[in-house]
TORGUZA-566100 format. One record per atom (N, C-alpha, C, O): x, y, z; residue in three letters; atom name. Coordinates in nm, 3 decimals, always signed. Layout:
<rs>
{c1:X c2:Y c3:Z res:ala atom:CA}
...
</rs>
This chain:
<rs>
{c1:-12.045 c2:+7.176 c3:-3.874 res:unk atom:N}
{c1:-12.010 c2:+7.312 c3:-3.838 res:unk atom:CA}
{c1:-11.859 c2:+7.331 c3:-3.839 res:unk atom:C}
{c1:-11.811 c2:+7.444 c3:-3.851 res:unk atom:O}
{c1:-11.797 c2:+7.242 c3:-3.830 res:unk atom:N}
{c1:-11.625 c2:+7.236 c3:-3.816 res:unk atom:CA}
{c1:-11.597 c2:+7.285 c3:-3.924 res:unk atom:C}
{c1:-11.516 c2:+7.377 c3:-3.917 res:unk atom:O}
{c1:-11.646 c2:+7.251 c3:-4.055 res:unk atom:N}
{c1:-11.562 c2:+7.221 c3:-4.218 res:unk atom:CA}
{c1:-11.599 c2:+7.351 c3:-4.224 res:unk atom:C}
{c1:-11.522 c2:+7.423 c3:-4.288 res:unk atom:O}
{c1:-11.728 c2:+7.421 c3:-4.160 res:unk atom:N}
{c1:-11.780 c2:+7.550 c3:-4.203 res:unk atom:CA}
{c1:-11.682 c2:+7.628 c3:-4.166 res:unk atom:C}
{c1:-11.616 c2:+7.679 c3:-4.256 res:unk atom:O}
{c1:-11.641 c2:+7.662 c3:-4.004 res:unk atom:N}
{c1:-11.515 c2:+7.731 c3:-3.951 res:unk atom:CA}
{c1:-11.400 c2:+7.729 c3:-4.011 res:unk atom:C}
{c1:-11.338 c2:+7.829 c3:-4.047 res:unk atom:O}
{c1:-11.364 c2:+7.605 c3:-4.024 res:unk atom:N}
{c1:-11.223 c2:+7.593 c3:-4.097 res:unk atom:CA}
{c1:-11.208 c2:+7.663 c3:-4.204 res:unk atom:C}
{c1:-11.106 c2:+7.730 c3:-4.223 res:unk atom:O}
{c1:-11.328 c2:+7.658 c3:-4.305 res:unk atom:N}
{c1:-11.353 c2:+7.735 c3:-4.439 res:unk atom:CA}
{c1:-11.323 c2:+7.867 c3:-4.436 res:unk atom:C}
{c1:-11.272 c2:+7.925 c3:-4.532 res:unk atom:O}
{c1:-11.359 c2:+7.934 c3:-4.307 res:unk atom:N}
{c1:-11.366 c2:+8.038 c3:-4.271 res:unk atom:CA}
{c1:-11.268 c2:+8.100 c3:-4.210 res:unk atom:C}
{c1:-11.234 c2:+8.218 c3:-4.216 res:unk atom:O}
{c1:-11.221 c2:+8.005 c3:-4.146 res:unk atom:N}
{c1:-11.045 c2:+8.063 c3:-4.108 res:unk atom:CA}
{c1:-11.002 c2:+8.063 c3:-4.171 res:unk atom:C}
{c1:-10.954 c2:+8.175 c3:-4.190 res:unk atom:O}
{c1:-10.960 c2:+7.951 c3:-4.283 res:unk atom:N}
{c1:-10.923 c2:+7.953 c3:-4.448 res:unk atom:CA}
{c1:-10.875 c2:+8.072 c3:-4.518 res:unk atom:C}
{c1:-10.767 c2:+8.103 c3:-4.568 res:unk atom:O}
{c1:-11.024 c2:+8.146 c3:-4.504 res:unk atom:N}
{c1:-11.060 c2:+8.254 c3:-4.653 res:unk atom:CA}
{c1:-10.999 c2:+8.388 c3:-4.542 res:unk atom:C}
{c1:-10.947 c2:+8.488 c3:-4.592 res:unk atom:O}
{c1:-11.015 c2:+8.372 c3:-4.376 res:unk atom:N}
{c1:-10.945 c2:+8.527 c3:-4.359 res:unk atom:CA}
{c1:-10.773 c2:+8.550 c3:-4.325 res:unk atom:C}
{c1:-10.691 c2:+8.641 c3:-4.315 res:unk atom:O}
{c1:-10.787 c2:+8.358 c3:-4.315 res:unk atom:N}
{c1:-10.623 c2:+8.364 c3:-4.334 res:unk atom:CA}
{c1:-10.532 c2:+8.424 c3:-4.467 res:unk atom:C}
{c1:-10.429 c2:+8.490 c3:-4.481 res:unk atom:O}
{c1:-10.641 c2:+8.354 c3:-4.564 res:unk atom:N}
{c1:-10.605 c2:+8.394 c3:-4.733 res:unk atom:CA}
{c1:-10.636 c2:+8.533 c3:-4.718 res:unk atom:C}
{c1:-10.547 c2:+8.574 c3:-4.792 res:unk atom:O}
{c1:-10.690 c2:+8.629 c3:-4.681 res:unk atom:N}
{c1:-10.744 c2:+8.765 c3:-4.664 res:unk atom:CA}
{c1:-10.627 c2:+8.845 c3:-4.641 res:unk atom:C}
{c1:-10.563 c2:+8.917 c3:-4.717 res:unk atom:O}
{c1:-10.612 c2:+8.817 c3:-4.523 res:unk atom:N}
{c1:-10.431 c2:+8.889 c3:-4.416 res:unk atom:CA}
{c1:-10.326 c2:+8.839 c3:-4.482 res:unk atom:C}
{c1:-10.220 c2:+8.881 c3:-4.435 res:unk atom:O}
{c1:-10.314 c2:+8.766 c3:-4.572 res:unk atom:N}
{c1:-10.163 c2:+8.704 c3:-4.627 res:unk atom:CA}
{c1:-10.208 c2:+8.836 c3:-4.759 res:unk atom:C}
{c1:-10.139 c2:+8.937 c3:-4.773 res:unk atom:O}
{c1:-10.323 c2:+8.808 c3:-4.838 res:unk atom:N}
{c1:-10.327 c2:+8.885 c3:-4.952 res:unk atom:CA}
{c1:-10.274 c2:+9.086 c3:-4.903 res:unk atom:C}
{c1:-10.221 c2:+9.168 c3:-4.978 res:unk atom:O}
{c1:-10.306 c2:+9.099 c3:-4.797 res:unk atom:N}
{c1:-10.328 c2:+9.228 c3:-4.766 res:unk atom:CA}
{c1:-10.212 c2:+9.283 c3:-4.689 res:unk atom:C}
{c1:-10.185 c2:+9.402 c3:-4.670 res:unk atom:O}
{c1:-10.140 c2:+9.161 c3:-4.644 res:unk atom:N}
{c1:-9.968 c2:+9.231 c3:-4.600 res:unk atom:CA}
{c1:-9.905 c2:+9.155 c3:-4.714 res:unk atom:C}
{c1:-9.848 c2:+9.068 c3:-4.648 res:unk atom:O}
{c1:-9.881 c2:+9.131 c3:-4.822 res:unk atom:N}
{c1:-9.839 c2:+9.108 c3:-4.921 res:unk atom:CA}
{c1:-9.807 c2:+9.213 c3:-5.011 res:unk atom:C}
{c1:-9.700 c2:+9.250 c3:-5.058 res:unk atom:O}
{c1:-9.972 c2:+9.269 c3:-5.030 res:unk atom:N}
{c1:-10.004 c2:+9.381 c3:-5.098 res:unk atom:CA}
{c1:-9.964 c2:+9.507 c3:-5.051 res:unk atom:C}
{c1:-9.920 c2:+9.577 c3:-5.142 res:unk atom:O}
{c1:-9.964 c2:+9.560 c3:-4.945 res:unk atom:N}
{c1:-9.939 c2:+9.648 c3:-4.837 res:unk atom:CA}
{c1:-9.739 c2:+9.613 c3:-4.819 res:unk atom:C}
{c1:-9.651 c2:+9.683 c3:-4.870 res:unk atom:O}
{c1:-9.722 c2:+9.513 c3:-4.751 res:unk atom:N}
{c1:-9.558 c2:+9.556 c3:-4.702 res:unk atom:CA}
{c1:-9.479 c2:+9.452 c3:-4.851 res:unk atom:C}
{c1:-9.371 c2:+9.487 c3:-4.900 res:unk atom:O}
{c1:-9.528 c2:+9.373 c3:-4.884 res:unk atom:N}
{c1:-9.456 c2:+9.296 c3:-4.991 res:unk atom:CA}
{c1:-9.313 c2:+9.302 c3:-4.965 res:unk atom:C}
{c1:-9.293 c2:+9.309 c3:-4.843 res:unk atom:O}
{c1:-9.200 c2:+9.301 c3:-5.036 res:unk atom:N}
{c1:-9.076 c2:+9.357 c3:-5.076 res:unk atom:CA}
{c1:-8.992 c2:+9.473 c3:-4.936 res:unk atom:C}
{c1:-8.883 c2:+9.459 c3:-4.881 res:unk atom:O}
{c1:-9.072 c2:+9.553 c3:-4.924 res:unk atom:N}
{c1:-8.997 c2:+9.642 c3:-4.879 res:unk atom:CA}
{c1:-9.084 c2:+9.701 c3:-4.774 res:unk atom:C}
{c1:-9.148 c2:+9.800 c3:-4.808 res:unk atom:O}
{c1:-9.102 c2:+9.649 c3:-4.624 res:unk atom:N}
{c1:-9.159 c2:+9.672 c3:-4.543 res:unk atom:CA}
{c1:-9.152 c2:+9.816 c3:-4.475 res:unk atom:C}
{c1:-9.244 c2:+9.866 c3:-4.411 res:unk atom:O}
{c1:-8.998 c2:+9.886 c3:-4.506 res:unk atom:N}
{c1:-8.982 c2:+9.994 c3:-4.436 res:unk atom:CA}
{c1:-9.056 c2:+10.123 c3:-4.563 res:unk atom:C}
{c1:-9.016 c2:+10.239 c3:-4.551 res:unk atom:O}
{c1:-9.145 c2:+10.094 c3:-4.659 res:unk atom:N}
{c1:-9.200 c2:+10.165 c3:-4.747 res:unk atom:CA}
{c1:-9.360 c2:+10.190 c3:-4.690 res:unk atom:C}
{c1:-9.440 c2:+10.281 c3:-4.711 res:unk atom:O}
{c1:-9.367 c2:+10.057 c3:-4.604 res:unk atom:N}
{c1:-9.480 c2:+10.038 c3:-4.568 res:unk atom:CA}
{c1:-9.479 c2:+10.162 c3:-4.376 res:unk atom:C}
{c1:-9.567 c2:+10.230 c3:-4.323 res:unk atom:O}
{c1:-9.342 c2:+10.133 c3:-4.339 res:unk atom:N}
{c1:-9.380 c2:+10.217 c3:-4.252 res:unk atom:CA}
{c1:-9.369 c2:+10.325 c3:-4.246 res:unk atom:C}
{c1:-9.436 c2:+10.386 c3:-4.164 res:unk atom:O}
{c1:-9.265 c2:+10.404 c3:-4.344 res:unk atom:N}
{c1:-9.254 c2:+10.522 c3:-4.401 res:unk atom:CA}
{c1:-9.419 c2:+10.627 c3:-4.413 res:unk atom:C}
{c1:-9.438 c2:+10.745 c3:-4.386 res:unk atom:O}
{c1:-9.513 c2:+10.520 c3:-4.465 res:unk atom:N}
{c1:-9.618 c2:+10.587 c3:-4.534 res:unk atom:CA}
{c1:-9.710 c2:+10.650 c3:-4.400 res:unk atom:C}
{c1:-9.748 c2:+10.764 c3:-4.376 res:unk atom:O}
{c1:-9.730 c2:+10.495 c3:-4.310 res:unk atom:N}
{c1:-9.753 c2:+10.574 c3:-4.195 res:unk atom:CA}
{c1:-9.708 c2:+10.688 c3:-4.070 res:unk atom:C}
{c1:-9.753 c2:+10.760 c3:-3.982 res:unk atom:O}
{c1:-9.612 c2:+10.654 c3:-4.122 res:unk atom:N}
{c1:-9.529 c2:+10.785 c3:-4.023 res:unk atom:CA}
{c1:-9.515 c2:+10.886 c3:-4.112 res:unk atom:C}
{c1:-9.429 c2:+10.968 c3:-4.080 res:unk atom:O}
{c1:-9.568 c2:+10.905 c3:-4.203 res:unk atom:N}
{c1:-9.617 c2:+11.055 c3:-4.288 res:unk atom:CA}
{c1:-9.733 c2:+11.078 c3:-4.263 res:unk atom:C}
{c1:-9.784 c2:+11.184 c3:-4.229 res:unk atom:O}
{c1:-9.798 c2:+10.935 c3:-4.289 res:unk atom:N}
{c1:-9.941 c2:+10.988 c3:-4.256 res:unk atom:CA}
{c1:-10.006 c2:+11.067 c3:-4.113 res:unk atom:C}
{c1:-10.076 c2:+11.167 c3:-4.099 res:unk atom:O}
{c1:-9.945 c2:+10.967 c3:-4.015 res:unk atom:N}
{c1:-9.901 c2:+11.020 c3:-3.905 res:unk atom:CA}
{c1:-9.900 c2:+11.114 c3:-3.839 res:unk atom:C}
{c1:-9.974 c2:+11.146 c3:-3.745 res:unk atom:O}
{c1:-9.758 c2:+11.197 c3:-3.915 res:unk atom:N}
{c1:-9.725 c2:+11.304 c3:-3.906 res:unk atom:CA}
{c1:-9.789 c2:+11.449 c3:-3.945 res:unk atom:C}
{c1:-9.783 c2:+11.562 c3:-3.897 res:unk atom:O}
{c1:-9.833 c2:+11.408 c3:-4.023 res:unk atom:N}
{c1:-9.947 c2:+11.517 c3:-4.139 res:unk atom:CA}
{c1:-10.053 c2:+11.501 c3:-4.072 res:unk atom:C}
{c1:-10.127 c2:+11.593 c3:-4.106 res:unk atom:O}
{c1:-10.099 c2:+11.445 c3:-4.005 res:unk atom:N}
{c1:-10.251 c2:+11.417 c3:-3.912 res:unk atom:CA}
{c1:-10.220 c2:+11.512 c3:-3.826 res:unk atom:C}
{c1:-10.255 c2:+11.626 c3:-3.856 res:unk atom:O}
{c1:-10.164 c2:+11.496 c3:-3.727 res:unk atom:N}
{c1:-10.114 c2:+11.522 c3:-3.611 res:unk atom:CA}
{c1:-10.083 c2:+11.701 c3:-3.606 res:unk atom:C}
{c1:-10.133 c2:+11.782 c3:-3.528 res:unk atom:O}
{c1:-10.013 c2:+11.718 c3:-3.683 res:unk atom:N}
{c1:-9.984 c2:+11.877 c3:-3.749 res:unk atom:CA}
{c1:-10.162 c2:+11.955 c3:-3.767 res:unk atom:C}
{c1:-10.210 c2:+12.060 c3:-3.724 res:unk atom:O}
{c1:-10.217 c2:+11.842 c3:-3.850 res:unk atom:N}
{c1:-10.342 c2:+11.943 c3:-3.908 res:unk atom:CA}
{c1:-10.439 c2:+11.954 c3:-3.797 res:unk atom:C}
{c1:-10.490 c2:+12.065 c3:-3.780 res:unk atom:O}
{c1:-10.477 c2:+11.844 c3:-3.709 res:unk atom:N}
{c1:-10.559 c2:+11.778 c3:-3.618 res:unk atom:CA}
{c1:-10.535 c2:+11.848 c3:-3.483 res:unk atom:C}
{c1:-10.626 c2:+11.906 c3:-3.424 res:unk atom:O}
{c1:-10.415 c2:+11.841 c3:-3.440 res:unk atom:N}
{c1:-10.371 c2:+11.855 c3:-3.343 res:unk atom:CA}
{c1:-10.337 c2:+12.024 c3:-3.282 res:unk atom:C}
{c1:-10.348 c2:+12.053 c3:-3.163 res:unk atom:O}
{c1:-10.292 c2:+12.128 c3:-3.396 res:unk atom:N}
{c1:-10.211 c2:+12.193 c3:-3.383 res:unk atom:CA}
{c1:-10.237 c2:+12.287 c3:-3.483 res:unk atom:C}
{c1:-10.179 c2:+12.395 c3:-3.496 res:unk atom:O}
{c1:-10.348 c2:+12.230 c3:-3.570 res:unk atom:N}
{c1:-10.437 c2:+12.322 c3:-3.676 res:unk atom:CA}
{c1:-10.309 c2:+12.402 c3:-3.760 res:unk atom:C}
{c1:-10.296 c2:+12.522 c3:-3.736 res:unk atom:O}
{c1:-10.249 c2:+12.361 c3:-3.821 res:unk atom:N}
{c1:-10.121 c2:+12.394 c3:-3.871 res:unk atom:CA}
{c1:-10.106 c2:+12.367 c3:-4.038 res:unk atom:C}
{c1:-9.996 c2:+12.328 c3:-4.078 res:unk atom:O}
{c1:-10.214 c2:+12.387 c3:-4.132 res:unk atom:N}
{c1:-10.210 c2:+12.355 c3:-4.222 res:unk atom:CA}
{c1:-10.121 c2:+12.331 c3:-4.316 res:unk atom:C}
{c1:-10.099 c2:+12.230 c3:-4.383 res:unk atom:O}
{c1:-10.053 c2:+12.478 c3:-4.311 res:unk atom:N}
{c1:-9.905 c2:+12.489 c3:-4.395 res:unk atom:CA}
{c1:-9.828 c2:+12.407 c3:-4.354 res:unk atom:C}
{c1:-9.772 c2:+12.332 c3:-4.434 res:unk atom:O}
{c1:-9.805 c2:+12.399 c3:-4.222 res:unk atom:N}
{c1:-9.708 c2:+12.290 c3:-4.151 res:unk atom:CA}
{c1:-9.736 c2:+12.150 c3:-4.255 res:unk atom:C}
{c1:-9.682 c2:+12.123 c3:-4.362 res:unk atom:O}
{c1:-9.814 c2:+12.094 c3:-4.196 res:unk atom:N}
{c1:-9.913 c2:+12.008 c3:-4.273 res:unk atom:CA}
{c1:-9.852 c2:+11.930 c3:-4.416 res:unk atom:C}
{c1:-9.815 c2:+11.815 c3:-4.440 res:unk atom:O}
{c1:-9.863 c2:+12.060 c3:-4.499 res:unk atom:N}
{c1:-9.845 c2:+12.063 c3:-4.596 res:unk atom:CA}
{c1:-9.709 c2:+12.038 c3:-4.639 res:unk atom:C}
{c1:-9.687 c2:+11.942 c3:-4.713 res:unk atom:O}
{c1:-9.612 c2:+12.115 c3:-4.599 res:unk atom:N}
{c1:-9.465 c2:+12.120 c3:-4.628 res:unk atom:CA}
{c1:-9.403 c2:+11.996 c3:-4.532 res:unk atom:C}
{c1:-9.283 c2:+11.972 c3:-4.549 res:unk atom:O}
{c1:-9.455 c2:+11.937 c3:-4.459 res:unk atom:N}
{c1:-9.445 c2:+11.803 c3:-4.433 res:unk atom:CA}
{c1:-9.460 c2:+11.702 c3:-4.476 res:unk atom:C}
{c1:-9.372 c2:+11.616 c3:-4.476 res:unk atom:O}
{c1:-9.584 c2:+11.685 c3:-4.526 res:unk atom:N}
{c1:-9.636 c2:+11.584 c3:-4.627 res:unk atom:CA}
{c1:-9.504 c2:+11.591 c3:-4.795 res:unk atom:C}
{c1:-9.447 c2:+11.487 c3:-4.829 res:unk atom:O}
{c1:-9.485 c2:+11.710 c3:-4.866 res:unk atom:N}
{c1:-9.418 c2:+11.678 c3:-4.918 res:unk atom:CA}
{c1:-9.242 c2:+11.648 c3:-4.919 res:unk atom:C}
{c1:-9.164 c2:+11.598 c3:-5.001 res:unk atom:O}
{c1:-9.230 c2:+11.703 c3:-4.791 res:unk atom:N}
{c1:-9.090 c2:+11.690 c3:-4.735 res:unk atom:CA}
{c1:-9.045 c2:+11.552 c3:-4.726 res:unk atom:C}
{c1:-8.961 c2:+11.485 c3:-4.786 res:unk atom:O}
{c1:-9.162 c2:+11.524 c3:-4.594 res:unk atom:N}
{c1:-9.107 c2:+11.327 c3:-4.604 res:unk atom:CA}
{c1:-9.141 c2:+11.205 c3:-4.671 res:unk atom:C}
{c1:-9.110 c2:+11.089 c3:-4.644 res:unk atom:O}
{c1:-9.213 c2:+11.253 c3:-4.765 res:unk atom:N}
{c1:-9.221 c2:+11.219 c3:-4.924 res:unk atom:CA}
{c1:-9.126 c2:+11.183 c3:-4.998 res:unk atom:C}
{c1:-9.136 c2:+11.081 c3:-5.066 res:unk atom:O}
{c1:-9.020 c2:+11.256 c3:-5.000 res:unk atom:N}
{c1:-8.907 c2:+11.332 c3:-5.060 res:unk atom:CA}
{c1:-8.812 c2:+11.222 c3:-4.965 res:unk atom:C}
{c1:-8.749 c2:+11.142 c3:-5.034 res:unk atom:O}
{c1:-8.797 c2:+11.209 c3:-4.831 res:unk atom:N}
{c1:-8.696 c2:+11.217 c3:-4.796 res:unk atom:CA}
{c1:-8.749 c2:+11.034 c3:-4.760 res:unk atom:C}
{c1:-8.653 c2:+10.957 c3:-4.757 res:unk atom:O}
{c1:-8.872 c2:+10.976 c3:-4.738 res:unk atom:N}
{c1:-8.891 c2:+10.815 c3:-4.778 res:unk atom:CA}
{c1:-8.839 c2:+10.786 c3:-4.921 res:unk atom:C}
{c1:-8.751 c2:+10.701 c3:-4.936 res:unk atom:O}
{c1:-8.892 c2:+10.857 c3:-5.031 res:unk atom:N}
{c1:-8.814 c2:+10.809 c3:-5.158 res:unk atom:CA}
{c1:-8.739 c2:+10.814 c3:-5.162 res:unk atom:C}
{c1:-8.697 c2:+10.704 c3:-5.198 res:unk atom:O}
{c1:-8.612 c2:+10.925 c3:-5.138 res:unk atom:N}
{c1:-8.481 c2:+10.910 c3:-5.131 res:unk atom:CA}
{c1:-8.407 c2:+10.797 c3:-5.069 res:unk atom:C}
{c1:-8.318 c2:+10.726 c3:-5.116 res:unk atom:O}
{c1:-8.465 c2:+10.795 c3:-4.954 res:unk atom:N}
{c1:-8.380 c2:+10.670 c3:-4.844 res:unk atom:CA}
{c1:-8.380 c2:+10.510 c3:-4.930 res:unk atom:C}
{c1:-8.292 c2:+10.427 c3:-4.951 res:unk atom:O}
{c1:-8.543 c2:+10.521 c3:-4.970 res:unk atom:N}
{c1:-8.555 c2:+10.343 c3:-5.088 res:unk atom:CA}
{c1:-8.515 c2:+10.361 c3:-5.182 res:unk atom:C}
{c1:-8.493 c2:+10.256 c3:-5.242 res:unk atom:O}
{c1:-8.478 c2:+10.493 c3:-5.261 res:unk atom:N}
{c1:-8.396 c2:+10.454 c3:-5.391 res:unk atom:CA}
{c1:-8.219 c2:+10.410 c3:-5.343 res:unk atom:C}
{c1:-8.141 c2:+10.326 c3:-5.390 res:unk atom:O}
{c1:-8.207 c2:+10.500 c3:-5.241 res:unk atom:N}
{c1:-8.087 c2:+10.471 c3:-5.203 res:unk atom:CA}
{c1:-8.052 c2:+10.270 c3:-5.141 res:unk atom:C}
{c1:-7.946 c2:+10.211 c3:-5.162 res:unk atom:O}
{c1:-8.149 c2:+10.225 c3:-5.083 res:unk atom:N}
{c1:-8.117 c2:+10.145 c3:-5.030 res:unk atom:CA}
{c1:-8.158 c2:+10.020 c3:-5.137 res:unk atom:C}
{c1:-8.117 c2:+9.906 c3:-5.114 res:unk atom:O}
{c1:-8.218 c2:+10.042 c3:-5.219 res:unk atom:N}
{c1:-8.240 c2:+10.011 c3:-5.307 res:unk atom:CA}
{c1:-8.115 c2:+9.993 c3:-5.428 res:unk atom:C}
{c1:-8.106 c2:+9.897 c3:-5.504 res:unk atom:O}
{c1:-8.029 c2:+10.105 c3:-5.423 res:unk atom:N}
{c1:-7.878 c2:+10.099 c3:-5.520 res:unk atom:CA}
{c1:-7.802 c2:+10.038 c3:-5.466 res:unk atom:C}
{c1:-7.710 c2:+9.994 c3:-5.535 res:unk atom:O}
{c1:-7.801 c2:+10.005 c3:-5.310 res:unk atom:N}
{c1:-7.695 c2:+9.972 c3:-5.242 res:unk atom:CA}
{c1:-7.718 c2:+9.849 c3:-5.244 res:unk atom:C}
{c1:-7.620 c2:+9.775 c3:-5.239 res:unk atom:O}
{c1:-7.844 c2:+9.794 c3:-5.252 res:unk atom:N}
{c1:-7.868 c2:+9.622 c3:-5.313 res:unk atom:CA}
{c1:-7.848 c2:+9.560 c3:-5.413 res:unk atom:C}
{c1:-7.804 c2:+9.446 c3:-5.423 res:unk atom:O}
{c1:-7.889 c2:+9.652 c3:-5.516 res:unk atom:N}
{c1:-7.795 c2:+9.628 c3:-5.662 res:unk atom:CA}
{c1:-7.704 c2:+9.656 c3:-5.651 res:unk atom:C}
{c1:-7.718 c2:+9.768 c3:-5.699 res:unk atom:O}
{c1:-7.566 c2:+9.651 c3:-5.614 res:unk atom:N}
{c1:-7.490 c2:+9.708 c3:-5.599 res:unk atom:CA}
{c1:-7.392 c2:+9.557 c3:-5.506 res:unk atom:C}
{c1:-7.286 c2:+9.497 c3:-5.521 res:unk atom:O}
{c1:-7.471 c2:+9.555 c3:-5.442 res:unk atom:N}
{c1:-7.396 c2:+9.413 c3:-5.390 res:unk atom:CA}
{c1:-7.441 c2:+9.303 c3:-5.464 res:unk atom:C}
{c1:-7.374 c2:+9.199 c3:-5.462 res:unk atom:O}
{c1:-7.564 c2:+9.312 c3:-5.540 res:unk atom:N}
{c1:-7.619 c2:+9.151 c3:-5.613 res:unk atom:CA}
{c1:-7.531 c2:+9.137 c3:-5.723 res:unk atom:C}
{c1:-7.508 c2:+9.024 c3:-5.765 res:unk atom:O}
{c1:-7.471 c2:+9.251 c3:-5.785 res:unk atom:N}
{c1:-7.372 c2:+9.220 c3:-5.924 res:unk atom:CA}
{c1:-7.229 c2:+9.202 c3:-5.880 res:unk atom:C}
{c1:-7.141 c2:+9.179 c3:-5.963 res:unk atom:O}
</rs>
């Protein structure tokens, strides 16, 4: 029964490495960006029945996560050369 468990801790250890790999990889603050839009856009529609809100949110901080990683992103190239 041991080799069985172990097997099994194994495959969900291999599971959670594959899935914050995939998920935060490289650039973790992309990863929290997404939820704090998602977040945010919930909360507006859910909360406060605010569709438009909603809406012009979702593409606002869209806009303003991509901006921040391209930026921080130049400023890394930028020191690697």
């Amino acid at each position: 029964m041991s080799a069985e468990r172990s097997r099994a801790i194994r495959a969900l250890k291999a599971f959670g490495r594959f899935w914050w790999e995939f998920l935060v990889g490289d650039t973790p603050e992309i990863t929290v960006a997404v939820m704090l839009v998602v977040g945010i856009v919930a909360f507006c529609r859910i909360v406060w029945q605010l569709n438009l809100l909603a809406l012009v949110a979702l593409v606002t901080l869209c806009a303003v996560a991509l901006g921040v990683s391209v930026h921080r992103a130049q400023k890394a190239a930028k020191r690697g050369t």
